[in-house]
PQR file of N, CA, C, O and H, with PARSE charges and radii, in Angstrom:
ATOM      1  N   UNK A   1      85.569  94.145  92.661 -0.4000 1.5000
ATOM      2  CA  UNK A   1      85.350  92.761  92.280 -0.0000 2.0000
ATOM      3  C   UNK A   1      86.642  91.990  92.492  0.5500 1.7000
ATOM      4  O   UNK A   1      87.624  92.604  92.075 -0.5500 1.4000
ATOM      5  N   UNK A   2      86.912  90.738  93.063 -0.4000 1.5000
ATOM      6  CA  UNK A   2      87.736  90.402  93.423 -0.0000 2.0000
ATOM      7  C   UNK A   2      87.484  88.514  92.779  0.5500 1.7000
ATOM      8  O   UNK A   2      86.379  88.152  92.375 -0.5500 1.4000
ATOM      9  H   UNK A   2      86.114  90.239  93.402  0.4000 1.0000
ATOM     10  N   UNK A   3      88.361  87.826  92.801 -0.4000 1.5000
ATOM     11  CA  UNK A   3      88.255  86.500  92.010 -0.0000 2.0000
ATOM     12  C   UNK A   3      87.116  85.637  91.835  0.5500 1.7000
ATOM     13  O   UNK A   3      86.549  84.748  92.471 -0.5500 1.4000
ATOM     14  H   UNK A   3      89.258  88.121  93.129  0.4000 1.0000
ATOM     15  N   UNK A   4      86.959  86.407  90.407 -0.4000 1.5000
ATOM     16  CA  UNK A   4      85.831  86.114  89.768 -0.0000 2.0000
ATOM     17  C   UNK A   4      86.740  84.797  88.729  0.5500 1.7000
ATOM     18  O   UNK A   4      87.936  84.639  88.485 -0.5500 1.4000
ATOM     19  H   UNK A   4      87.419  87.128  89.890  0.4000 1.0000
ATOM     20  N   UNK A   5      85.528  84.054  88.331 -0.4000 1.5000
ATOM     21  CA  UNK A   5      86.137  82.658  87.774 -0.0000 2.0000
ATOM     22  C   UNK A   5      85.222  83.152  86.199  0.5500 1.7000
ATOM     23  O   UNK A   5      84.280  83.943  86.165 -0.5500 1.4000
ATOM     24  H   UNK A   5      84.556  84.183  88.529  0.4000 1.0000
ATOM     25  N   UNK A   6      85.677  82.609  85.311 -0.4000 1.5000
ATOM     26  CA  UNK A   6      84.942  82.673  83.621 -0.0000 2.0000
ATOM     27  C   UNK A   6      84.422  81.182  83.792  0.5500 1.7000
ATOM     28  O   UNK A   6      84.939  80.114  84.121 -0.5500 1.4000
ATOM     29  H   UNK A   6      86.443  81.967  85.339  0.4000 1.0000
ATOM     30  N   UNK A   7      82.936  81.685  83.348 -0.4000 1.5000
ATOM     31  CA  UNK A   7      81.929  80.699  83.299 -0.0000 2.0000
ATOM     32  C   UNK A   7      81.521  80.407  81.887  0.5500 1.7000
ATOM     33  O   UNK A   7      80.680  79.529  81.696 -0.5500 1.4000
ATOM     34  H   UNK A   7      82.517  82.552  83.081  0.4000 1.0000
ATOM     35  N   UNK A   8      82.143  81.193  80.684 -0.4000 1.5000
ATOM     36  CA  UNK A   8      81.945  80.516  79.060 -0.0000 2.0000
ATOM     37  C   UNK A   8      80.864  82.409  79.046  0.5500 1.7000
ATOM     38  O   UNK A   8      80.401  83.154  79.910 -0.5500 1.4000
ATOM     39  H   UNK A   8      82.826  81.907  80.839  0.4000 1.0000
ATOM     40  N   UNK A   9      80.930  82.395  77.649 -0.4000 1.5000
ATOM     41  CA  UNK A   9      79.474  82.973  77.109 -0.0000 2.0000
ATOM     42  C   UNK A   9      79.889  84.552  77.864  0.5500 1.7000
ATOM     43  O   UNK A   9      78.927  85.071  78.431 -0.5500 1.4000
ATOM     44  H   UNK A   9      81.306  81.789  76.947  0.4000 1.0000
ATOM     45  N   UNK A  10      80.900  85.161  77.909 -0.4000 1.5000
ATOM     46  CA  UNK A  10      81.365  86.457  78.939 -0.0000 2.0000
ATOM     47  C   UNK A  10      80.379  86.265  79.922  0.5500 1.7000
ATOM     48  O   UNK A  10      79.354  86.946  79.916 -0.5500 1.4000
ATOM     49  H   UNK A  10      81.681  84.740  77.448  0.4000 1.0000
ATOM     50  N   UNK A  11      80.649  85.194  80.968 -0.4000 1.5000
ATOM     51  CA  UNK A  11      80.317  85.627  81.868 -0.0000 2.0000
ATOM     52  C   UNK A  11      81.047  84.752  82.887  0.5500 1.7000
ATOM     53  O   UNK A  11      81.465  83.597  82.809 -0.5500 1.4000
ATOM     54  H   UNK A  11      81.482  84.641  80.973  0.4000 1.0000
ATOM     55  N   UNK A  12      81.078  86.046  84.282 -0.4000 1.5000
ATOM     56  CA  UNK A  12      82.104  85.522  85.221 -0.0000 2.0000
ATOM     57  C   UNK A  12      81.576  85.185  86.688  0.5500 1.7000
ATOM     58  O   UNK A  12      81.190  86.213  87.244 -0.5500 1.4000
ATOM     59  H   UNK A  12      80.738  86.984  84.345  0.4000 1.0000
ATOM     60  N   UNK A  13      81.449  84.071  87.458 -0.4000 1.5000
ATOM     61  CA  UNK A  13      80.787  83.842  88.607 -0.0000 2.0000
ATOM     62  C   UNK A  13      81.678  83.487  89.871  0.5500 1.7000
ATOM     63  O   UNK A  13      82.871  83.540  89.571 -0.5500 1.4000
ATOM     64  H   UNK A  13      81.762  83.235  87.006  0.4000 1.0000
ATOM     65  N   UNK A  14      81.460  83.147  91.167 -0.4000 1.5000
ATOM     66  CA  UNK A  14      81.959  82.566  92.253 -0.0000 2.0000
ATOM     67  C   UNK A  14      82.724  83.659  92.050  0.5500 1.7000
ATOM     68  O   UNK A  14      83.410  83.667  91.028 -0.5500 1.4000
ATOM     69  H   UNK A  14      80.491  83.104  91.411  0.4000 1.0000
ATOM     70  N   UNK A  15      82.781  84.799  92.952 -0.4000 1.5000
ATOM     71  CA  UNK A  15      83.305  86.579  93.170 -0.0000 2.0000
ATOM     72  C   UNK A  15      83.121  86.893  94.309  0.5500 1.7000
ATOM     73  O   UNK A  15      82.422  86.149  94.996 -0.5500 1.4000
ATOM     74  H   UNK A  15      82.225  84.793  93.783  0.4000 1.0000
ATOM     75  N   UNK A  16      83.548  87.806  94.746 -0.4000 1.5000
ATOM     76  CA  UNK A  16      83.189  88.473  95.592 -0.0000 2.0000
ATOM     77  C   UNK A  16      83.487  90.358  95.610  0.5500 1.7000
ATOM     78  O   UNK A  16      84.593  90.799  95.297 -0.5500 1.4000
ATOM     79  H   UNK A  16      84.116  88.410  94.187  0.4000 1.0000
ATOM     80  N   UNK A  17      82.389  91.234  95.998 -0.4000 1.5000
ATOM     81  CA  UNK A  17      82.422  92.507  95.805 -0.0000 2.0000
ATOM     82  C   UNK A  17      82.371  93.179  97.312  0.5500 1.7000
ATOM     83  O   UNK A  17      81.674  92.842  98.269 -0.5500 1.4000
ATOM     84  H   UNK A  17      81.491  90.876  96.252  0.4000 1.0000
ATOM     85  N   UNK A  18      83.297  94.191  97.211 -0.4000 1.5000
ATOM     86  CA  UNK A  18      83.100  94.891  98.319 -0.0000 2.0000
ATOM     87  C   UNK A  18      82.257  96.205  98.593  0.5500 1.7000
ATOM     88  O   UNK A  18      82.618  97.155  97.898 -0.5500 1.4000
ATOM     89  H   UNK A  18      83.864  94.464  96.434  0.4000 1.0000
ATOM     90  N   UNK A  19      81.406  96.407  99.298 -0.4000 1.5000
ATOM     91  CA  UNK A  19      80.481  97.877  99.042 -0.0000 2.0000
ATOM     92  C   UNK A  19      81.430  98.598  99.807  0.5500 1.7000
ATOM     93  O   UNK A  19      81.792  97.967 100.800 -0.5500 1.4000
ATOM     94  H   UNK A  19      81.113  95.636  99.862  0.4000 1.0000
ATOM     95  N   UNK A  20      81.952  99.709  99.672 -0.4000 1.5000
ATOM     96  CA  UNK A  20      82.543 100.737 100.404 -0.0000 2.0000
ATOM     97  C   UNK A  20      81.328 101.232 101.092  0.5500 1.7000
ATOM     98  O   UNK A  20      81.524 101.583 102.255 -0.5500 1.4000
ATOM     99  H   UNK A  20      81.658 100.221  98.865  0.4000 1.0000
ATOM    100  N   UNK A  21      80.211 101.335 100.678 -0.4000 1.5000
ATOM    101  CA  UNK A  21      78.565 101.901 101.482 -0.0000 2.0000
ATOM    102  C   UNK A  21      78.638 101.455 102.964  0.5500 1.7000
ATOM    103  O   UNK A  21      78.538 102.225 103.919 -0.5500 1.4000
ATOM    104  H   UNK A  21      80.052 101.050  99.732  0.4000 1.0000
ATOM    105  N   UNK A  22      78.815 100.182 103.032 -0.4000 1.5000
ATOM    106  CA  UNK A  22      78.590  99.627 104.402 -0.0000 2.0000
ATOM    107  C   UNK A  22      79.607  98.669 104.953  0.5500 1.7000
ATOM    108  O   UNK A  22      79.481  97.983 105.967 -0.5500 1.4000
ATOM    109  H   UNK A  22      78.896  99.556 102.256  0.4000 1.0000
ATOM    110  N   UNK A  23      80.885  98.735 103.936 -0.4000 1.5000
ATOM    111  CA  UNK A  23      82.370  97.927 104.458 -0.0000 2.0000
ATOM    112  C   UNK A  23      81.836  96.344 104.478  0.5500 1.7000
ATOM    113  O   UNK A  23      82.327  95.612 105.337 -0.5500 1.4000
ATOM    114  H   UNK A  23      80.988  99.292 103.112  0.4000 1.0000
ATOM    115  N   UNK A  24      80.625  95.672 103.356 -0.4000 1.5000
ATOM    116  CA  UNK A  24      80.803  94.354 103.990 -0.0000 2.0000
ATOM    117  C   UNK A  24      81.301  94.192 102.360  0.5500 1.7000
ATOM    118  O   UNK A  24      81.708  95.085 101.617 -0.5500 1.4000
ATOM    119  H   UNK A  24      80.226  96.267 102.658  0.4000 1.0000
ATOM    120  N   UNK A  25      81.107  92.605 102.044 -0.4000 1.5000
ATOM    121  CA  UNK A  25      81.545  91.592 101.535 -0.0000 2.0000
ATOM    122  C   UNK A  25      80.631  90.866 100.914  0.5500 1.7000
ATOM    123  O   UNK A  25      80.097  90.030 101.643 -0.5500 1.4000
ATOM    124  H   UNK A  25      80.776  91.880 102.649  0.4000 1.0000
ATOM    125  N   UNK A  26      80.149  90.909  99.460 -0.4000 1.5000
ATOM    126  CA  UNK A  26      78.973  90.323  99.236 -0.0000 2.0000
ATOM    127  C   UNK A  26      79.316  89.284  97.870  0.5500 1.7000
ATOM    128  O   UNK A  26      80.007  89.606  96.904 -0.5500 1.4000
ATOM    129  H   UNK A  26      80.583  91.589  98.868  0.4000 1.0000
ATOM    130  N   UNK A  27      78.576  87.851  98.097 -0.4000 1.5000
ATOM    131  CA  UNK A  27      78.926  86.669  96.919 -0.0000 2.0000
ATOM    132  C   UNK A  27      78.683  87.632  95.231  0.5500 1.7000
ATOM    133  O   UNK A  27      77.671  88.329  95.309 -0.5500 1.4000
ATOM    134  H   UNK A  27      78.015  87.589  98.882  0.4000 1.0000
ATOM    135  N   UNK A  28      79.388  87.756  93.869 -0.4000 1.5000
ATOM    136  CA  UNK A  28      79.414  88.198  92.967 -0.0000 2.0000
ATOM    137  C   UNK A  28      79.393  87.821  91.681  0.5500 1.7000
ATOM    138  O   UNK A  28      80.158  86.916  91.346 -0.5500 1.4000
ATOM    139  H   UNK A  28      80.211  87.190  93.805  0.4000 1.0000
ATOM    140  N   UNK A  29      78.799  88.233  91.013 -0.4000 1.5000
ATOM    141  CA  UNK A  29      78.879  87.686  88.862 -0.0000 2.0000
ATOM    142  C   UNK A  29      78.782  88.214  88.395  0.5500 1.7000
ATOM    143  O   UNK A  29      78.220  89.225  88.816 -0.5500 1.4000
ATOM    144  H   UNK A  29      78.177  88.968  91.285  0.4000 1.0000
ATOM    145  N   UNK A  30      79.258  88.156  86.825 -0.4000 1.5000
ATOM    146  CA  UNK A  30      79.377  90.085  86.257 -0.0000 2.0000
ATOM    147  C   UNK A  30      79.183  89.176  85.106  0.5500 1.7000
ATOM    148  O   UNK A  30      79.442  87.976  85.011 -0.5500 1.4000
ATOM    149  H   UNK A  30      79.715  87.335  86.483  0.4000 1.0000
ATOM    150  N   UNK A  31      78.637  90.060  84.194 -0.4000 1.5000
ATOM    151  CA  UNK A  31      78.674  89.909  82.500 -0.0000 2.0000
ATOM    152  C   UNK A  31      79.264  90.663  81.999  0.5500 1.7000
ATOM    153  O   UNK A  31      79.464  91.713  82.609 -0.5500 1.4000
ATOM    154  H   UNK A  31      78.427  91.035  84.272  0.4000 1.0000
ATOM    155  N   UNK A  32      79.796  90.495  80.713 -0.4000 1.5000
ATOM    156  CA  UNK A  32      80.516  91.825  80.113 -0.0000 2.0000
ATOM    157  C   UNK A  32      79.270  91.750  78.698  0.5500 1.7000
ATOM    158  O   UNK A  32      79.346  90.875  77.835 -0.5500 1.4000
ATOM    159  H   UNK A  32      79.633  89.642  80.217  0.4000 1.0000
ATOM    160  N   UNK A  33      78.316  92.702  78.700 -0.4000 1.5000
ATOM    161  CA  UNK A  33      77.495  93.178  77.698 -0.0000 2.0000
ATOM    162  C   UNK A  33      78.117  93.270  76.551  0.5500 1.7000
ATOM    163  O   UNK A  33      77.850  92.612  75.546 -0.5500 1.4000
ATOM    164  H   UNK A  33      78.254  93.413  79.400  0.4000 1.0000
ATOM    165  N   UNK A  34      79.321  94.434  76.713 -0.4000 1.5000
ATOM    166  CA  UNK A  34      79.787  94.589  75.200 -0.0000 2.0000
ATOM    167  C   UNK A  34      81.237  94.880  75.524  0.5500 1.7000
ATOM    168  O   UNK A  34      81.507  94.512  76.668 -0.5500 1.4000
ATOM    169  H   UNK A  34      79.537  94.969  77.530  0.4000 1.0000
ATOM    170  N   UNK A  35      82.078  95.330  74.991 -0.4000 1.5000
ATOM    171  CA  UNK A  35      83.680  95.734  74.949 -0.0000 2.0000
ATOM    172  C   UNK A  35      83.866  96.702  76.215  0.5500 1.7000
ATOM    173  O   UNK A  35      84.931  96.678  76.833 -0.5500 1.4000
ATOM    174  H   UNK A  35      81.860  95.629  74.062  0.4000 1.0000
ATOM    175  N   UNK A  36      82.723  97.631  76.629 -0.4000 1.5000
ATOM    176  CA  UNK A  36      82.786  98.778  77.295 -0.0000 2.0000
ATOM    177  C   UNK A  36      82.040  98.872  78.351  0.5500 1.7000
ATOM    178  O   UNK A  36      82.205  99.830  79.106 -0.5500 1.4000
ATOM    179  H   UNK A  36      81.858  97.650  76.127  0.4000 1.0000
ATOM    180  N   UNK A  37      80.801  97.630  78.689 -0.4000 1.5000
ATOM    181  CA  UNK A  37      79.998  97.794  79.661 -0.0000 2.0000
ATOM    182  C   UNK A  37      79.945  96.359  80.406  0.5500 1.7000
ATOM    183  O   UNK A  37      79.551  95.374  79.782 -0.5500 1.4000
ATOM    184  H   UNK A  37      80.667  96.852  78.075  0.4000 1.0000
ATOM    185  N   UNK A  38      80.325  96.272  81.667 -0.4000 1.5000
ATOM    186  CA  UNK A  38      80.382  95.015  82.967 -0.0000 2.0000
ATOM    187  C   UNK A  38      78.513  95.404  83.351  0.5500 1.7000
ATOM    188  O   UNK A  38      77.939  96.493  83.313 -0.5500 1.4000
ATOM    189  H   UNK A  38      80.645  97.073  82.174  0.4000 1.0000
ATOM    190  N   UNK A  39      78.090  94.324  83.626 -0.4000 1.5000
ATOM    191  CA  UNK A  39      76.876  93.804  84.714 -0.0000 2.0000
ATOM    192  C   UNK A  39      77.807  93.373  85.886  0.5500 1.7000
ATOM    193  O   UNK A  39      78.623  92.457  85.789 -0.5500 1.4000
ATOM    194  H   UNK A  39      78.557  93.440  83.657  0.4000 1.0000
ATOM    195  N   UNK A  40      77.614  94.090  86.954 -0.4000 1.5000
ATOM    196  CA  UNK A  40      78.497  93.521  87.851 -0.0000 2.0000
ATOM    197  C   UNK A  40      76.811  93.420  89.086  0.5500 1.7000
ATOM    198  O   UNK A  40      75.998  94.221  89.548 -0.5500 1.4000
ATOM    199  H   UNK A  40      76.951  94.835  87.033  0.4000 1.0000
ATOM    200  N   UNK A  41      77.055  91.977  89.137 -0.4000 1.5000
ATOM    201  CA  UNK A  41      75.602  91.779  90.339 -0.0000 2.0000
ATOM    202  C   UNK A  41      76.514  91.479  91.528  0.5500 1.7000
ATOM    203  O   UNK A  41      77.558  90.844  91.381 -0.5500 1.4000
ATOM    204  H   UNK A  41      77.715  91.327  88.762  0.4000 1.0000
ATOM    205  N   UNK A  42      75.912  92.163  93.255 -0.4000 1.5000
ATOM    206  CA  UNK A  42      76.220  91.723  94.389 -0.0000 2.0000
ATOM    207  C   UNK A  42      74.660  91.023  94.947  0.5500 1.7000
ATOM    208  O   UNK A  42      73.528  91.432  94.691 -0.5500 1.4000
ATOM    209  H   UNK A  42      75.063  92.679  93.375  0.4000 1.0000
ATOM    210  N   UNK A  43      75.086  89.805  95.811 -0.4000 1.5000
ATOM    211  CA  UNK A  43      73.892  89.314  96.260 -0.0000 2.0000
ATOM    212  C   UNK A  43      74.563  88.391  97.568  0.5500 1.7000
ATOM    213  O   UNK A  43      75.721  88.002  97.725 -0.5500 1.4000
ATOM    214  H   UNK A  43      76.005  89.473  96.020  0.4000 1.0000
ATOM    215  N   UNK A  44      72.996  88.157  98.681 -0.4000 1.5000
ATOM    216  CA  UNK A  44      73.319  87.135  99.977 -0.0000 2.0000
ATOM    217  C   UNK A  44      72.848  86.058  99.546  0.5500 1.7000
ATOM    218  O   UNK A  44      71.704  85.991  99.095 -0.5500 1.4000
ATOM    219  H   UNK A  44      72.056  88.473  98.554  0.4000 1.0000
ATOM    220  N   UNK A  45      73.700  84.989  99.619 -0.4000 1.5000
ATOM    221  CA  UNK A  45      73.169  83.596  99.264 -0.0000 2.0000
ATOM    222  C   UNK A  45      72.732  83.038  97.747  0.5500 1.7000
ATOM    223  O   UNK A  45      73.529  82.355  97.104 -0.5500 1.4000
ATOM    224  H   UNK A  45      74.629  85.044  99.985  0.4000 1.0000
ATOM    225  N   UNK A  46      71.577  83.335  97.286 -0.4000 1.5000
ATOM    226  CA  UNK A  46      71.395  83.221  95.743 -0.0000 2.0000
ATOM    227  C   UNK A  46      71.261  84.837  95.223  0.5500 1.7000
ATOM    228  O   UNK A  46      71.087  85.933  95.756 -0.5500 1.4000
ATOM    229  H   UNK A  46      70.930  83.890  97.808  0.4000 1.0000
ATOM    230  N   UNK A  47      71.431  84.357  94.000 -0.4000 1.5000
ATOM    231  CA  UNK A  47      71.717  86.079  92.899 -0.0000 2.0000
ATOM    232  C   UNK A  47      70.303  86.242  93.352  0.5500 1.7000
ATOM    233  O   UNK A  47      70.451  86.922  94.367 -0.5500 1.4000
ATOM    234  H   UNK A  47      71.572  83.467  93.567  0.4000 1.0000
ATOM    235  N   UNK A  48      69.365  86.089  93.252 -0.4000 1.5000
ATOM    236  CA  UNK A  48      67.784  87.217  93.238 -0.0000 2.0000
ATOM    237  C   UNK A  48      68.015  87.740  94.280  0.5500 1.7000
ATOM    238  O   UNK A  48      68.133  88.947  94.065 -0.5500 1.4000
ATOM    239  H   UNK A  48      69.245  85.537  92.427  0.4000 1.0000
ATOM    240  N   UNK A  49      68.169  87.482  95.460 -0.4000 1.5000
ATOM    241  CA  UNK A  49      68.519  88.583  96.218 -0.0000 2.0000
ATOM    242  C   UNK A  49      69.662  89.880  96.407  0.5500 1.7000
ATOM    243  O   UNK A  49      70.061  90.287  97.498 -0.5500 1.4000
ATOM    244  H   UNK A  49      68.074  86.503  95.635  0.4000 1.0000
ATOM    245  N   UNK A  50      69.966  90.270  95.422 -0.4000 1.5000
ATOM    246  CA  UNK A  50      71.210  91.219  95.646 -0.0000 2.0000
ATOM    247  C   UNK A  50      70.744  92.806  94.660  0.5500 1.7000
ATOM    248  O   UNK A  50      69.707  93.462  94.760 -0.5500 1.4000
ATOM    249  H   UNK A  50      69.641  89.940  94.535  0.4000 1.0000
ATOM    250  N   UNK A  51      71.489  92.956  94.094 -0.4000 1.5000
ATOM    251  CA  UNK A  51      71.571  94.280  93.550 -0.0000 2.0000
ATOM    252  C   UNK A  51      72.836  94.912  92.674  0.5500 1.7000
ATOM    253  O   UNK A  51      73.918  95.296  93.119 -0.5500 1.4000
ATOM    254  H   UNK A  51      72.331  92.424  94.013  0.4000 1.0000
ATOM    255  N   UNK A  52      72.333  94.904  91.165 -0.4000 1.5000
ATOM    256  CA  UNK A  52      73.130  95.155  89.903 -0.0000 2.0000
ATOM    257  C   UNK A  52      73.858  96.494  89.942  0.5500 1.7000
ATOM    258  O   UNK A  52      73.215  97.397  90.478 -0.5500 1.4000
ATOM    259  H   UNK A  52      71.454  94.592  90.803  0.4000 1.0000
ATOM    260  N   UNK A  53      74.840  96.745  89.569 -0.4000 1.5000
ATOM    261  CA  UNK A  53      75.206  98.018  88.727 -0.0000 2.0000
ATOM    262  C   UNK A  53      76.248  97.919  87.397  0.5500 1.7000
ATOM    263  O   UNK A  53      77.278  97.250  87.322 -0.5500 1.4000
ATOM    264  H   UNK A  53      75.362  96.012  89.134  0.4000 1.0000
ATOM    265  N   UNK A  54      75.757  98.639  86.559 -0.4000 1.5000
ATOM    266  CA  UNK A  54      76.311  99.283  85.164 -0.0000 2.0000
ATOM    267  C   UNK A  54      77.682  99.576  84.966  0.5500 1.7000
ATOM    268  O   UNK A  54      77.850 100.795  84.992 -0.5500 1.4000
ATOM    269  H   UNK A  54      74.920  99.183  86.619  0.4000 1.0000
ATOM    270  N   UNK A  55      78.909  98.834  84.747 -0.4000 1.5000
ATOM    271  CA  UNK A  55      79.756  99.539  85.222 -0.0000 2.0000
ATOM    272  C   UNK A  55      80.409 100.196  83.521  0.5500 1.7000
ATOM    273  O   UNK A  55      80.952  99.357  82.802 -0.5500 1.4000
ATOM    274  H   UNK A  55      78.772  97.844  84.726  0.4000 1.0000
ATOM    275  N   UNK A  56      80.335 101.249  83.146 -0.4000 1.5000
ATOM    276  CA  UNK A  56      81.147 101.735  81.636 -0.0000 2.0000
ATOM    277  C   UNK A  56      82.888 101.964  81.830  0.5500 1.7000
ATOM    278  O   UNK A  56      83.509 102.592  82.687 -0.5500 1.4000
ATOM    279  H   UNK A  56      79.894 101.931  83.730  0.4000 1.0000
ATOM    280  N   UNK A  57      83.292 101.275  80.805 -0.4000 1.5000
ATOM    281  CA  UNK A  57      84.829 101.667  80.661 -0.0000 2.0000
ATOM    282  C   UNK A  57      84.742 103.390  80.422  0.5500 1.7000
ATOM    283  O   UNK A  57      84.004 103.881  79.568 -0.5500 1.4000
ATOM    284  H   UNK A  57      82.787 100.765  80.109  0.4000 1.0000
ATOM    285  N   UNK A  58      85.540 104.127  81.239 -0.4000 1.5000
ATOM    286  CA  UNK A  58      86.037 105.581  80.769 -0.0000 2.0000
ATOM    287  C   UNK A  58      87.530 105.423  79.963  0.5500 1.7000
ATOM    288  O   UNK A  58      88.545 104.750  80.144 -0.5500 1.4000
ATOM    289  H   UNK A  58      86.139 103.728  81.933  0.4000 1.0000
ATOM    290  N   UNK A  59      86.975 106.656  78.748 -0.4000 1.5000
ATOM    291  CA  UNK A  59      88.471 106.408  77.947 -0.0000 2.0000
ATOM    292  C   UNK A  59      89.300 106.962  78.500  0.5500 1.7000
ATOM    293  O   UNK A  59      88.860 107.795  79.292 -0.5500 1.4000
ATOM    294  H   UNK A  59      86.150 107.202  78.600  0.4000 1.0000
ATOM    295  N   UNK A  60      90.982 106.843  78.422 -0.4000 1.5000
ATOM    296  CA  UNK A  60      91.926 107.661  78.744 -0.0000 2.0000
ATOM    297  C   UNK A  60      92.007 108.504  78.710  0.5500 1.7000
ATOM    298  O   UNK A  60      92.815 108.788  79.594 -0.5500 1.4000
ATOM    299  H   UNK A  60      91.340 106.167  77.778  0.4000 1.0000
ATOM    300  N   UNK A  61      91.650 109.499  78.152 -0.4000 1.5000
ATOM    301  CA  UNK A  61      91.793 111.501  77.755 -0.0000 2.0000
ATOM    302  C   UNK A  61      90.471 111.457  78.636  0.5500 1.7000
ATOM    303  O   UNK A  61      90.167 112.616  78.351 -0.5500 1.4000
ATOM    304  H   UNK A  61      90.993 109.268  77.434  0.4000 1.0000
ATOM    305  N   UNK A  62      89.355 111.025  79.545 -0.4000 1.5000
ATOM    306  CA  UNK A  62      88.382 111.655  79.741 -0.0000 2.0000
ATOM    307  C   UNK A  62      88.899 112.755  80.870  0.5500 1.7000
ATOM    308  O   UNK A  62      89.961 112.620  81.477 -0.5500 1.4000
ATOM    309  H   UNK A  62      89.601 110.084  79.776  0.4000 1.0000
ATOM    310  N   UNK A  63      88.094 113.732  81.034 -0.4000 1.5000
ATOM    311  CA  UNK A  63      88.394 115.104  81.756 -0.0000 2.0000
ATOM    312  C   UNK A  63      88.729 114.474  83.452  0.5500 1.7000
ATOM    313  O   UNK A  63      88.276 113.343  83.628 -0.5500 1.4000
ATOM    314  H   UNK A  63      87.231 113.841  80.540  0.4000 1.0000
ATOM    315  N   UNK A  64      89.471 115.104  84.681 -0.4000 1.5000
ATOM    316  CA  UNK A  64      89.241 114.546  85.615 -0.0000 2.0000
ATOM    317  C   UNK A  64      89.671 113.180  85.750  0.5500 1.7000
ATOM    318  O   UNK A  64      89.493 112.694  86.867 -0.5500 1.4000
ATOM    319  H   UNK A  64      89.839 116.023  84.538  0.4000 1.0000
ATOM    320  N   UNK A  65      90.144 112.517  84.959 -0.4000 1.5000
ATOM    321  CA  UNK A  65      90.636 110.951  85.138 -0.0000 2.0000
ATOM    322  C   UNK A  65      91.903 110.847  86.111  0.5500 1.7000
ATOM    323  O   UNK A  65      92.726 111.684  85.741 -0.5500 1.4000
ATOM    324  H   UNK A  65      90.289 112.912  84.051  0.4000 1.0000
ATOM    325  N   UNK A  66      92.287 110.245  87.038 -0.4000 1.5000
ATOM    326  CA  UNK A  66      92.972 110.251  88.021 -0.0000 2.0000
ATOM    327  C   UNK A  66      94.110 109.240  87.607  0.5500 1.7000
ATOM    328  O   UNK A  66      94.263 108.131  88.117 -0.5500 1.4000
ATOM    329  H   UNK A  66      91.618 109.565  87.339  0.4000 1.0000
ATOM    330  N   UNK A  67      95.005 109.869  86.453 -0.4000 1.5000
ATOM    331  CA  UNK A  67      96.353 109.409  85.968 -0.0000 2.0000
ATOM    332  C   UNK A  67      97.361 108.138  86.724  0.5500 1.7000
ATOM    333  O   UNK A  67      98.110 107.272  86.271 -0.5500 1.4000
ATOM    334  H   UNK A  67      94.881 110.770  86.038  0.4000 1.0000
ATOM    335  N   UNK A  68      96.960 108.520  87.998 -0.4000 1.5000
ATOM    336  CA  UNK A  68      97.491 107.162  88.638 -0.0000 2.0000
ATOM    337  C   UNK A  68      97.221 105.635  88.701  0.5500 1.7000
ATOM    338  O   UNK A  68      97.889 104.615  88.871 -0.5500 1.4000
ATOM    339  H   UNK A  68      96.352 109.223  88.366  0.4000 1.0000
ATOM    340  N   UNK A  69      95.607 106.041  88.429 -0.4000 1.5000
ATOM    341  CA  UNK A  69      94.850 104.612  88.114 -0.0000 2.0000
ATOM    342  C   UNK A  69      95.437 103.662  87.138  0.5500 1.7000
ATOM    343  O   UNK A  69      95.388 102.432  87.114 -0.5500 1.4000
ATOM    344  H   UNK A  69      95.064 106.869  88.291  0.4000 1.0000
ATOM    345  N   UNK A  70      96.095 104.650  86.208 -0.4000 1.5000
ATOM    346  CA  UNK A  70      96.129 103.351  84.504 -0.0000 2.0000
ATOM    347  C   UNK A  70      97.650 103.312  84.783  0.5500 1.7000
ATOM    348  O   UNK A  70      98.335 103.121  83.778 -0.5500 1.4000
ATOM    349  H   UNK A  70      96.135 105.649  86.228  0.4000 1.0000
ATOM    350  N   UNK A  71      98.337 103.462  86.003 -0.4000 1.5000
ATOM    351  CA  UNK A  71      99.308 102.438  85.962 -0.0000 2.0000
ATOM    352  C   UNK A  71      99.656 101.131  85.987  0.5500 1.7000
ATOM    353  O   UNK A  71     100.840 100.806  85.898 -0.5500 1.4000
ATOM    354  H   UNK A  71      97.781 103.616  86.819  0.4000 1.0000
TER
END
């Protein structure tokens, strides 16, 4: 997710997301549900056309966490 603007009410619009799936570039808005969970939507042109995912905060001690990240 890349510069997303705060639209009031946790929620963030005018974004843009990159799919590593197919290397493109798609318009973006995310909600933050609660402390720990993003709605992050990608879509072409208007939001009904695109496609949501769930994103959960992982805590620090989780197993496998790649220590370099939380620099």
């Amino acid at each position: 997710l890349k510069g997303l603007e705060y639209a009031g009410d946790n929620e963030w619009e005018d974004g843009t997301i990159y799919s590593p799936d197919n290397g493109k570039t798609y318009s973006a808005r995310a909600t933050l549900t609660d402390e720990n969970t993003l709605e992050a939507r990608g879509y072409l042109g208007i939001s009904l056309l695109g496609r949501s995912q769930t994103w959960q905060r992982v805590d620090r001690d989780a197993p496998n966490l790649e220590t370099d990240l939380l620099k």
